[in-house]
KOLZAVEX-924649 format. One record per residue: x, y, z of N, C-alpha, C in turn. Coordinates in steps of 0.001 Angstrom, whole numbers, plus 500000, padded with zeros to 6 digits. Last residue first. Layout:
N
XYZXYZXYZ;...
// end
This chain:
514
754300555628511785754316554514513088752461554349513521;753516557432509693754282556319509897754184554711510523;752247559108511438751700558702510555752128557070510351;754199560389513583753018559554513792751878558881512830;756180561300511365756415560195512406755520559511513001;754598563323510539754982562145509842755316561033510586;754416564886513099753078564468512330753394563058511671;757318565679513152756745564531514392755140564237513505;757320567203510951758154565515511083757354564826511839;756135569458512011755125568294510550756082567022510181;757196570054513829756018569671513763755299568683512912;759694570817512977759609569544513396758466569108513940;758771573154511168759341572358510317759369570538511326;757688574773512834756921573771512196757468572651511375;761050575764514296759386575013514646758481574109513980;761606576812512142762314575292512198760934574451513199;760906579671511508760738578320510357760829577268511206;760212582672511965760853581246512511760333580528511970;760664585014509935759351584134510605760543582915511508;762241588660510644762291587031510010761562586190511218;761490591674509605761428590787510999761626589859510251;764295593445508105762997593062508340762777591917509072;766770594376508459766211595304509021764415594203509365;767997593987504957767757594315506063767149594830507080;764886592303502926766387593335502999766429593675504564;764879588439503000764339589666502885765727590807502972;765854586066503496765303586592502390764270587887502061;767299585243505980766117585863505756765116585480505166;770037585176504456769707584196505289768124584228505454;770369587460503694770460586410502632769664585450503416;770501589143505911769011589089504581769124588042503976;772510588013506984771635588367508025770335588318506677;773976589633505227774359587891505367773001587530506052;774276592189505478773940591370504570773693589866504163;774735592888508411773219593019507445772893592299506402;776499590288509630776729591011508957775247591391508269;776455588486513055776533588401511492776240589754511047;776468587248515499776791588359515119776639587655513524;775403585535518248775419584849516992775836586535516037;775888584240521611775210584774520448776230584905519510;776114582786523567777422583190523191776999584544522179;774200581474524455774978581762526032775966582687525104;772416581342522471771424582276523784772804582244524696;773824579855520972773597581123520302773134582129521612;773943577703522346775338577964521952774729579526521741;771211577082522414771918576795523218772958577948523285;770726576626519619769934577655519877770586577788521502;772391573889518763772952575409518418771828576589518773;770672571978520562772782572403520756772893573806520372;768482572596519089768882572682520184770246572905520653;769818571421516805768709572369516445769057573232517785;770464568662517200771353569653516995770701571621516770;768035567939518120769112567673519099769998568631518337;767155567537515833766350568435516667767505568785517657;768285565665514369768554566940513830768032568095514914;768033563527516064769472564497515706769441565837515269;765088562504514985765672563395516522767278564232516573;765442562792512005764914563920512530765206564158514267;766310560291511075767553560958511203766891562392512013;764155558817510499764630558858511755765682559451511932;763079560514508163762510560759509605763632560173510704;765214559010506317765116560336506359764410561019508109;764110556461506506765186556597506889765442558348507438;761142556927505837761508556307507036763169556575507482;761898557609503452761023557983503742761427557925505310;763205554825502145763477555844502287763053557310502642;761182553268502581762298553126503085762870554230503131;759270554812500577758544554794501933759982554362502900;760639553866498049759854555509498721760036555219499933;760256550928498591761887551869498417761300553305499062;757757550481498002758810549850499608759542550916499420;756998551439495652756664552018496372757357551749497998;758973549534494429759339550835494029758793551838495677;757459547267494811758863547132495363759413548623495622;755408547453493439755124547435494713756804547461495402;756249547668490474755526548701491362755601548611492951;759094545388490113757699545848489897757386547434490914;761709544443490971761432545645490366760206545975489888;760774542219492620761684543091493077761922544195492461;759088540273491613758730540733492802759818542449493374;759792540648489226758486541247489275758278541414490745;762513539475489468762455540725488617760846540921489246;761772537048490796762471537810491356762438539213491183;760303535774488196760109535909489801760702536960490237;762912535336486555761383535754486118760519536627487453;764306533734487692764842535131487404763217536188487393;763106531698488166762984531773489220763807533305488930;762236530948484626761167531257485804761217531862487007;765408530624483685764261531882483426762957531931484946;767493528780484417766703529601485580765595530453485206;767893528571481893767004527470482316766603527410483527;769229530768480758767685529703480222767309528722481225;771325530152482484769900531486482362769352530994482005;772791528090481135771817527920482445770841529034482541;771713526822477957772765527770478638771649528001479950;772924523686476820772264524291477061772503526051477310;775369522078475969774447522696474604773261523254475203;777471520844477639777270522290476739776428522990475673;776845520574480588775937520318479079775712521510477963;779152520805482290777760519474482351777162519362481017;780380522884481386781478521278481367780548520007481729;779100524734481353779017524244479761780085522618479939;778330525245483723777171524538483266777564524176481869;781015525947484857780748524592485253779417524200484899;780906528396483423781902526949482968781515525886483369;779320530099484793778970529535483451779716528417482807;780914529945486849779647528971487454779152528972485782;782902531574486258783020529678486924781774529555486684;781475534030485489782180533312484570782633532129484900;780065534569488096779625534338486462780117533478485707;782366535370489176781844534238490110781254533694488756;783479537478487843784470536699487897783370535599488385;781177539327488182781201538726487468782643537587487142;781620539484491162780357538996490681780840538261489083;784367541301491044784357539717491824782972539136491366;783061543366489948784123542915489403783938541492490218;780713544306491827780852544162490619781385543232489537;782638544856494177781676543798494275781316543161493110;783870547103493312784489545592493162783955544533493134;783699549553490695783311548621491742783739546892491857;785595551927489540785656550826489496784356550288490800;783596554368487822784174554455488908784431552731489051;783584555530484778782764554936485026783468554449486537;784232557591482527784871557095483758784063556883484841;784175556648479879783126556946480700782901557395482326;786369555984479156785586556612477882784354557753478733;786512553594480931787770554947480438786705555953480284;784839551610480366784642552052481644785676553559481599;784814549398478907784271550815478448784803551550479179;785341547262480239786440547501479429786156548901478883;783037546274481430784104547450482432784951547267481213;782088545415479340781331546324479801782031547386480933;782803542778478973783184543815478170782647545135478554;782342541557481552783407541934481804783695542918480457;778890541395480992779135542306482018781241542623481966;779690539505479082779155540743478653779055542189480175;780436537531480239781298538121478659780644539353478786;778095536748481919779561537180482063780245538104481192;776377535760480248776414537003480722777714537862481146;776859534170476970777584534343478399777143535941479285;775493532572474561775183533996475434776525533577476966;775678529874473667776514530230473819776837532007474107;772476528807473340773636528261474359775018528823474189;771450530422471857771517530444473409772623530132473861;773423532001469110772981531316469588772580531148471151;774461535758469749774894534448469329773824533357469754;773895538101470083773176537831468476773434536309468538;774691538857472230773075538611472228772775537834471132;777386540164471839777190538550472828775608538339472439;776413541837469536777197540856469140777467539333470199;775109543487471440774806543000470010775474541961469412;776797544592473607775818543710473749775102542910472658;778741546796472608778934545144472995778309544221473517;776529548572471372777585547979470934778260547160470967;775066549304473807774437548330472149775674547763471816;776779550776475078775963549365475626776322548423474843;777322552731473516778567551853473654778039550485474346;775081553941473701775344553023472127776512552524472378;774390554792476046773371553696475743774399553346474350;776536556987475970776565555259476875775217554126476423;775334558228474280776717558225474220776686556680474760;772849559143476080772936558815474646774175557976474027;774214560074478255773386558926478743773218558440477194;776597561725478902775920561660477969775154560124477818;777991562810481929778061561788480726776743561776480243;777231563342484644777341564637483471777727564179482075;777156561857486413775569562343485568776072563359484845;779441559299485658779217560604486727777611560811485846;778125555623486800778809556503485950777923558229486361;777088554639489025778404553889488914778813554946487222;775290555721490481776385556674490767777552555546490194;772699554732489675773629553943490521774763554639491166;771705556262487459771329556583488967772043555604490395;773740555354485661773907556939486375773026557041487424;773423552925485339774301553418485485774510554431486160;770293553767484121770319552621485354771749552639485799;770961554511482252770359555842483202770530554737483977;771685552348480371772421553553480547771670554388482031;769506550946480496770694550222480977771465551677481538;767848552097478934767515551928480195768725551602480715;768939552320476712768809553909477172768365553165478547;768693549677475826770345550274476199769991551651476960;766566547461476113766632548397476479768043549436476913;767289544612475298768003545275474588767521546653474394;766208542535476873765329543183476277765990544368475665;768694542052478262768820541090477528767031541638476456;769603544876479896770431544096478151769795542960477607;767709544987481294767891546230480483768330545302478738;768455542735482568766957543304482097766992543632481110;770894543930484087770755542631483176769456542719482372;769976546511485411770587546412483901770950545215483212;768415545067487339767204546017486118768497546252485094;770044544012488627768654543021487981768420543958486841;771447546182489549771960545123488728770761544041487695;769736547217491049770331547790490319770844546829488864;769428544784493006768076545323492229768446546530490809;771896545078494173771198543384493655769923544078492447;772162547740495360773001547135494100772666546035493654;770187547053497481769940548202496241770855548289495299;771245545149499260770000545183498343769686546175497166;774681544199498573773592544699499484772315544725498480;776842541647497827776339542448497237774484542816497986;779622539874498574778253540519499015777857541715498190;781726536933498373781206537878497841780047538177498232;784527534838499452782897534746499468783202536652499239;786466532600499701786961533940498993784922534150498544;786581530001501341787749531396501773787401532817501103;785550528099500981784840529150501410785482530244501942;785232525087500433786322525953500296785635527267500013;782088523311498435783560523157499606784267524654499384;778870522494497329779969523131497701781114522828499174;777123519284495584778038520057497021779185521205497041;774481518978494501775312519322494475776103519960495781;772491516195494400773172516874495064774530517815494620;772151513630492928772726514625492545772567515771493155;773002510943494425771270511450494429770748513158493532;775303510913494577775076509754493605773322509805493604;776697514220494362776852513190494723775941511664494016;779143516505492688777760515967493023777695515123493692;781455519748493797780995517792493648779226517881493458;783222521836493477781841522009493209781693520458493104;785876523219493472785201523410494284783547522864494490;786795522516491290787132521375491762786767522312493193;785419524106489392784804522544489143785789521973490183;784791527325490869785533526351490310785285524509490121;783581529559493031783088527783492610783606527294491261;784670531189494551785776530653493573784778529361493855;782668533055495633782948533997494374784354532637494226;779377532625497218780380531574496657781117532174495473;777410535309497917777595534044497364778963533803497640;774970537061499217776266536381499673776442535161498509;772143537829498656773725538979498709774496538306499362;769617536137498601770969536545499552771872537452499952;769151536294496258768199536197497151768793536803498639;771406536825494554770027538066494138768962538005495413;773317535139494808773403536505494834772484537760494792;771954533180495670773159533338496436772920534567496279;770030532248493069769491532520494836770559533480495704;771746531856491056771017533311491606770391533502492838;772819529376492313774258530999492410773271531806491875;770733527802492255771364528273493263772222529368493160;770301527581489796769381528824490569770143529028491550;772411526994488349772058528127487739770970528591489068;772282524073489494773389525393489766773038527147489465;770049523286488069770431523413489575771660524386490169;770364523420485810769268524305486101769936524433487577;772457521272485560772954522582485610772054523681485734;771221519179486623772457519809487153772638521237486899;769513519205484038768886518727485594770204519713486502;771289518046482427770191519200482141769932519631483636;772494515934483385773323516787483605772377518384483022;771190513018485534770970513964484005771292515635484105;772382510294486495772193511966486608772017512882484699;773948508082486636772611508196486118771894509189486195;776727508005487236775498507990488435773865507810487849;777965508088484879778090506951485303777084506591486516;777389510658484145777101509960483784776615508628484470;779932511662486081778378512134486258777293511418485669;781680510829484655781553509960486206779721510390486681;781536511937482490781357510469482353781073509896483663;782164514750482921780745514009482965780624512972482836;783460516489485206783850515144484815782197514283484785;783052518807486283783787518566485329783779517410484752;782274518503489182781197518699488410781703518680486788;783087515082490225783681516761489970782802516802489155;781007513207492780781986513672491608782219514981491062;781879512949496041780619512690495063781886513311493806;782048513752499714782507513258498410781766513410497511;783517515480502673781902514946502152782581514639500985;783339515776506442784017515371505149782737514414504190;783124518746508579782332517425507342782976517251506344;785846520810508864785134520373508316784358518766508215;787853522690510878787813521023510287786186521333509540;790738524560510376788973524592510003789246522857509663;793444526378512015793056525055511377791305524872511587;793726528750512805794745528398511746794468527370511148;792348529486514614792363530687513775793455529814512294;789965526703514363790736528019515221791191528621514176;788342523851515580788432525101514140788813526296515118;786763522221516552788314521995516395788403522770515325;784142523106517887785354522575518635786748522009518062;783008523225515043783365524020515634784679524100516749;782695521951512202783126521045513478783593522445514246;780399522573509881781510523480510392781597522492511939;779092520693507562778996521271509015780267521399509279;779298521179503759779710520621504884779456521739505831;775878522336502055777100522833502384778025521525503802;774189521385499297774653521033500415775993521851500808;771343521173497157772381522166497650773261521693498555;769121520299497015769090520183496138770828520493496337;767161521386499126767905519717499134768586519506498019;767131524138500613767183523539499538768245521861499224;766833524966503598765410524833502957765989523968500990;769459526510503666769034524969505085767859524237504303;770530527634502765770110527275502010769705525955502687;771795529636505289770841530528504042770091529251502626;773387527945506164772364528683506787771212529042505826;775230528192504698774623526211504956772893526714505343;776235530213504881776167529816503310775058528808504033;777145530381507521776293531418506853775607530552505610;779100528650507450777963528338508322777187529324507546;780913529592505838780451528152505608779233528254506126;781938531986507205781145531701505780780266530527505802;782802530509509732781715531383509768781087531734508007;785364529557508196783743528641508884782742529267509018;786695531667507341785586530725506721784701529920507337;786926532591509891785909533446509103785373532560507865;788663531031511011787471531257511798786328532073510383;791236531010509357790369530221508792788652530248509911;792444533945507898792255533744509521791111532361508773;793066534156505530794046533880506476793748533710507578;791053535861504511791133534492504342792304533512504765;791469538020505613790392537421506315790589535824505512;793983538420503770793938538692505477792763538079506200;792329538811501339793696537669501937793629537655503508;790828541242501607790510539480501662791617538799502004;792721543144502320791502542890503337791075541566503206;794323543467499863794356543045501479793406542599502577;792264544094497874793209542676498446793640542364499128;791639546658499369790825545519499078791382543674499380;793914547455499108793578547566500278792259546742500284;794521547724496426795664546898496960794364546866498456;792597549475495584792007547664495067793446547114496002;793234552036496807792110551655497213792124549797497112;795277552140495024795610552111496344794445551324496816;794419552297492659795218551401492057795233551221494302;791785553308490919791807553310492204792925552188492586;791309554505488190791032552606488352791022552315490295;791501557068488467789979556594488658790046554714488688;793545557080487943793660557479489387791568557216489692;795186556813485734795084555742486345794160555912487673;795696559844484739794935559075484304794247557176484741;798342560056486364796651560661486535795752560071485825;800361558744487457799981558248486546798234558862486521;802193559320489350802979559542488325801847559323486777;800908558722492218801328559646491851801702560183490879;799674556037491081798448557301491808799685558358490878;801751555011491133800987554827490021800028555879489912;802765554751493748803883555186492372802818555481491229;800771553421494939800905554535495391801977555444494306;801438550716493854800128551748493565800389553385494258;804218550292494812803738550354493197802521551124493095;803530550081497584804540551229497102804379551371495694;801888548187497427801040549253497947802723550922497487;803368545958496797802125546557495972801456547468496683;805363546031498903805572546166497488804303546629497107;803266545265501038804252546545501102804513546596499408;802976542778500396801371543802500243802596545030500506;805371541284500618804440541568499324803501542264499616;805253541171503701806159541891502915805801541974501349;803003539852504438803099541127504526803963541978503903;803420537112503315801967538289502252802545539374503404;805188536271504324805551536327502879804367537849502699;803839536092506775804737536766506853805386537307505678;801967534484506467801726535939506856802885536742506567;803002531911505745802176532335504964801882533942505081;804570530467507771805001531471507198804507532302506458;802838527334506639803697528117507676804414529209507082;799100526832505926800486527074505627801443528113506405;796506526226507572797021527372507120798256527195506851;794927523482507087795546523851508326795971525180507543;791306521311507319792149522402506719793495523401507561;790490518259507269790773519090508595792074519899507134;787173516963506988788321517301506153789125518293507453;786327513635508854786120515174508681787567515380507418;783751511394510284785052511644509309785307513244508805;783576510938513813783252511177512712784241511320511464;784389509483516567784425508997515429783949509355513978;785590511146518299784228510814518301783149510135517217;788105511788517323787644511376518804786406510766518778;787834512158513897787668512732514956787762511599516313;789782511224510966788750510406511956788784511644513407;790781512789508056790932512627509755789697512022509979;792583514539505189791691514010505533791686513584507843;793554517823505183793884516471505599792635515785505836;794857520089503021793728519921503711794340518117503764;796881523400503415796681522211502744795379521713503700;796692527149502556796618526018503563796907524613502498;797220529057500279796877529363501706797059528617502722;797900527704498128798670528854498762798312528898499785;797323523835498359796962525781497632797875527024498639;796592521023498643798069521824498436797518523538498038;795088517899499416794904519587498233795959520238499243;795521515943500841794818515536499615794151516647498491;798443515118502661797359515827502579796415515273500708;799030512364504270799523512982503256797958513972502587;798888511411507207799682512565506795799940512859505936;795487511527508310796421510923507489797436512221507103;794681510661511544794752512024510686796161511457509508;792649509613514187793361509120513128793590510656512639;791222510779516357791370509093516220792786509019515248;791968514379516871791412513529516513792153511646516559;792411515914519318791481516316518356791000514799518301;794343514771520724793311515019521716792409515267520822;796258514710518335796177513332519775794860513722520532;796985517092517910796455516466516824796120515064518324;797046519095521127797489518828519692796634517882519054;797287519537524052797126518106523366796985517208522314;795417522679522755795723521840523640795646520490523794;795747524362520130794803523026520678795612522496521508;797710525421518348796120526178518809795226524961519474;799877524166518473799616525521518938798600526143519586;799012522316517503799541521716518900799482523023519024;798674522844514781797341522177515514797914521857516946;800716523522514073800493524367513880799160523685515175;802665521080514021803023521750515097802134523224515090;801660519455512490801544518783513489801432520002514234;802589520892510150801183520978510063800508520490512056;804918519792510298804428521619510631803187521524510799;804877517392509674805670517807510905804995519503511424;804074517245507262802983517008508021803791517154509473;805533520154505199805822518505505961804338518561506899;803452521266502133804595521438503396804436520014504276;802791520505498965802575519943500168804032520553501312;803340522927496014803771521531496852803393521892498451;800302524232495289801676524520495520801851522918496158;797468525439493480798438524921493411799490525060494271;795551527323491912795753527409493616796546526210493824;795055527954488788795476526507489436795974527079490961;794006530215486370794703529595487349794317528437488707;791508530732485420791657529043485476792934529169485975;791228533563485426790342532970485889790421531501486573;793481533860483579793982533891485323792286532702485720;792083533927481560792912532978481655793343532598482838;790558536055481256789793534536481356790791533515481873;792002537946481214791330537645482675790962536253483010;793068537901478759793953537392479759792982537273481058;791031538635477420791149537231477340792037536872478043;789428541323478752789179540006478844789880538627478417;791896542958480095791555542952478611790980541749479268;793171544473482255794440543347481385793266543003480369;791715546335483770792933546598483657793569545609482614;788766545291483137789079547009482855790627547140483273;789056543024484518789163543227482285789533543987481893;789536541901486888789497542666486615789976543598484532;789470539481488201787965539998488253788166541403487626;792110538607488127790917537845487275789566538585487498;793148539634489624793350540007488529792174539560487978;793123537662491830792505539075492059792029539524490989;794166535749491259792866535581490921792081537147491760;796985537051491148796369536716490209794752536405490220;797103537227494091796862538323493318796516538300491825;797711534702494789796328535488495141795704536596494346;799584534322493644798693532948493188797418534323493338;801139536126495072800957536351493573799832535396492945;801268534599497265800818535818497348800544536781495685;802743532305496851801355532438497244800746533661497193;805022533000494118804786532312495212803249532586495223;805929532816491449806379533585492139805799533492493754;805082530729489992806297530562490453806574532020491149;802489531998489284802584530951490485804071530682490467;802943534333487732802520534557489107802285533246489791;804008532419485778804907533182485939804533533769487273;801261531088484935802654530557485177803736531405485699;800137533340484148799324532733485227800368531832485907;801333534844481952801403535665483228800537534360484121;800579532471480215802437532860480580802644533890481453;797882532983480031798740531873480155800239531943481000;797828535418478792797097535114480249797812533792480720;799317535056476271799780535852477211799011535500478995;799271531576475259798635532651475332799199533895476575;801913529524474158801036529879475220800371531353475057;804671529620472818803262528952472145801572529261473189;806493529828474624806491530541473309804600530431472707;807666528080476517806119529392477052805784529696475200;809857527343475545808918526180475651807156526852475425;812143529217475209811176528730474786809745527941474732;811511532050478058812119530137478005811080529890476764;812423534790477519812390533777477517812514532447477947;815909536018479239814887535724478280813983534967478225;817488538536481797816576537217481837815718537043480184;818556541131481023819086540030482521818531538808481909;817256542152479140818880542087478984819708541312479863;814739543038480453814756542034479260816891541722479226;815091544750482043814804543823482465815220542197481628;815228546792480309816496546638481407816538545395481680;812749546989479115813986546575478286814922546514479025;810979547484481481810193546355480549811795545858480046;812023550169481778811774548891482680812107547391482412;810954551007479511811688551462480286812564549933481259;807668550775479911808711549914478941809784550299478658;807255551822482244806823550311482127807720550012481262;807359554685481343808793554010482707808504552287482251;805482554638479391806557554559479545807226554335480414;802832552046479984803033553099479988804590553569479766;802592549295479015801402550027478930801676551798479194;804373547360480066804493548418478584803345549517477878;803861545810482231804603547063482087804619547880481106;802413543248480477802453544285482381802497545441482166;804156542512479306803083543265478886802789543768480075;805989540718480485806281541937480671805620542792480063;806364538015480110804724538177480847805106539715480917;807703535402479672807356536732478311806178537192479086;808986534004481378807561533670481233807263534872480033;811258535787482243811751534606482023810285533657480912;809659538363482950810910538372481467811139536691481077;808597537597485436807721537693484311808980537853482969;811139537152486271810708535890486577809239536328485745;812098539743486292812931538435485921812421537698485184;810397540929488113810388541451486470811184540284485840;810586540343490795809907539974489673809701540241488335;813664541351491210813395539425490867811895539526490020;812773543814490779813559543003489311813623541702489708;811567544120493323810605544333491566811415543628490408;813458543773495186812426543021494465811179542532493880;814442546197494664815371545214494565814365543752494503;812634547986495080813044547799494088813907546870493581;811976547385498392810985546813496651811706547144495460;814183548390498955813977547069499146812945546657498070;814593550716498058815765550152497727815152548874497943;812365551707499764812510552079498059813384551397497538;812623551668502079811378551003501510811969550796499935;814615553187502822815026551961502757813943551064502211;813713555737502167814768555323501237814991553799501330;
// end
């Protein structure tokens, strides 16, 4: 009762403060919502000014005055179409990680916590006016002890404590939603709060970005083309990540890009392979490369920063995925479709006919447009908008992929908007597809799976054993009839022993194998 009185008491600050922003589409999607929606409305109106703003707009403003934990949850939102419709997603997409600067007094006292001798023993110098502000942390420039120049990232004070009492609210709302709302119960409203939790929470501990960082730097040690800052280990703890401090221009800003003598064709092939390398070579990418996550420098280099919110996608969803991008852009829809259902991302009792023409359907119209203005993106986020019709199971990895899509297609139309980067990764896509869905890949898979199956065979022997064990100290009674079924014969008749050869011709395989 006391959970219930406390989020409800602040569900109407936030219903306010979306009523104040006209952001109460939220709610009107179902009845209690617009219920709700009009109680709400009678406390708080409007502010003209929002009037003129797009709904994604006036919910992106309305979840940053509501603090850090809504900043988050908004670019949660953003990976998700199949709940708010692509043009509000797009919009969160460009929310702003924004907040005023906390005192460099706290910041002092967070690095004296976790460091013995505090900011004085770290580093030479450390300027106290930070030079980025975001929900999570601020970042300071600094001279190390040892004279290097570094970015030193600290975690904002109190920050845990706000997001625990907000993840309670949204886990009492989803759990309201499960219960009252069956038709909601395939979006998985509990499951995606526990998701969001899980990232915030790891992106609250700043050890795990470094450990991103390092991973990321790791995996592209071989491309000069790429740069990640070195993780300063000895002064990175759970609350403060120093970093290589590195510069060059916003990938947004082509006059400065210009101004290097960089040819922004050039740039954006470069991006385009790298975020397929990330995700197709790798299964790790970079899911908020945003233009003010993304510099060049004056040899054009591109540099990633800010490694809090990283994405994985394993090998047999990378190859899944290849073959229904494939699928759509050779406007194979019956392939696309069964490539769904053997994924288990739609049930097999859907009409594979049915789903190949809802494909076509919103693939025809992103395909028909000129190159340079195909967005894969657009087309993978209209694609969970089907997802009802079909009940097509949410995936997140999925969802956060194509949220990554949609930055990294911005930051090739804010270099040169008259190309489009797929085009201009074709060769190293090209590659990938033949090495990875050709014949010889198919036959790996068999045989992986082949292999997996055998080594599960000592267990099974081991349990084979356990229960011939159990049966010789306790024995085993069953019924004539159960006794034939089991058989397959009528009662009474001798039954062959099977399991023997059965781990004969494993162990055979096994020595084949090996």
């Amino acid at each position: 009762m006391i959970r219930t009185i406390r989020n409800l008491s602040r569900l109407f600050v936030i219903g306010r403060t979306l009523a104040k922003h006209d952001a109460l589409f939220l709610f009107e999607g179902y009845a209690e919502g617009r219920t709700l929606a009009k109680l709400v409305r009678l406390t708080a109106k409007p502010v003209p000014a929002l009037s003129g703003q797009r709904p994604g707009q006036r919910l992106a403003d309305a979840l940053t005055s509501l603090g850090p934990t809504f900043i988050k949850l908004g670019q949660a939102l953003s990976t998700r179409p199949d709940l708010l419709g692509q043009e509000i997603t797009d919009d969160l997409t460009n929310l702003q990680d924004r907040l005023p600067p906390f005192a460099f007094t706290d910041a002092a006292k967070i690095i004296a916590s976790d460091f013995e001798g505090g900011a004085d023993a770290l580093f030479e110098s450390i300027d106290p006016t930070p030079v980025a502000a975001a929900s999570i942390a601020q970042v300071h420039f600094a001279t190390t002890t040892a004279g290097d120049d570094v970015a030193v990232k600290i975690l904002r004070p109190g920050i845990r404590e706000a997001f625990a009492s907000d993840i309670d609210l949204f886990y009492w709302l989803a759990e309201s939603v499960e219960r009252t709302q069956p038709k909601l119960r395939r979006l998985k409203p509990v499951e995606t709060v526990q998701t969001f939790e899980e990232s915030v929470r790891i992106e609250m501990d700043l050890r795990f970005e470094a450990a991103a960082a390092e991973e990321l730097r790791e995996n592209f040690a071989d491309e000069a083309r790429f740069r990640i800052p070195g993780v300063d280990w000895q002064r990175t703890s759970e609350h403060v990540l120093t970093l290589e401090r590195v510069s060059g221009a916003r990938v947004d800003q082509p006059d400065d890009i210009k101004s290097l003598g960089l040819n922004p064709v050039e740039l954006v092939r470069t991006s385009a392979e790298v975020f397929f390398r990330m995700v197709f070579h790798h299964g790790f990418f970079h899911a908020d490369m945003h233009p003010g996550n993304l510099f060049v420098d004056d040899d054009g280099t591109l540099i990633a920063i800010d490694f809090g919110i990283m994405g994985r996608v394993d090998s047999r969803t990378r190859r899944h995925l290849g073959e229904m991008l494939l699928g759509f852009l050779t406007r194979d829809y019956t392939r696309v479709a069964e490539i769904h259902v053997e994924a288990g991302f739609v049930p097999a009792t859907k009409d594979v006919g049915a789903f190949a023409q809802a494909c076509r359907s919103i693939a025809e119209p992103i395909l028909g447009k000129p190159l340079n203005e195909i967005s894969l993106a657009r087309l993978l986020g209209q694609l969970f908008q089907i997802t009802e019709t079909f009940e097509m199971q949410t995936q997140p990895q999925l969802l956060l992929l194509q949220k990554s899509m949609l930055l990294a297609e911005g930051v090739g139309r804010a270099l040169s908007p008259d190309v489009n980067m797929w085009d201009l990764a074709r060769p190293l896509i090209e590659e990938w597809m033949v090495k990875e869905l050709g014949p010889e890949e198919r036959i790996r898979d068999a045989v992986s799976d082949a292999t997996t199956t055998l080594e599960k065979l000592p267990r099974l022997i081991d349990s084979v054993d356990a229960a011939t064990q159990q049966i010789r100290q306790h024995g085993l009674k069953l019924d004539p009839e159960t006794a034939a079924a089991i058989r397959g014969g009528p009662p009474g008749q001798s039954r062959t022993t099977w399991w023997p050869w059965g781990i004969a011709a494993g162990a055979l395989l096994l020595w084949i194998f090996n």
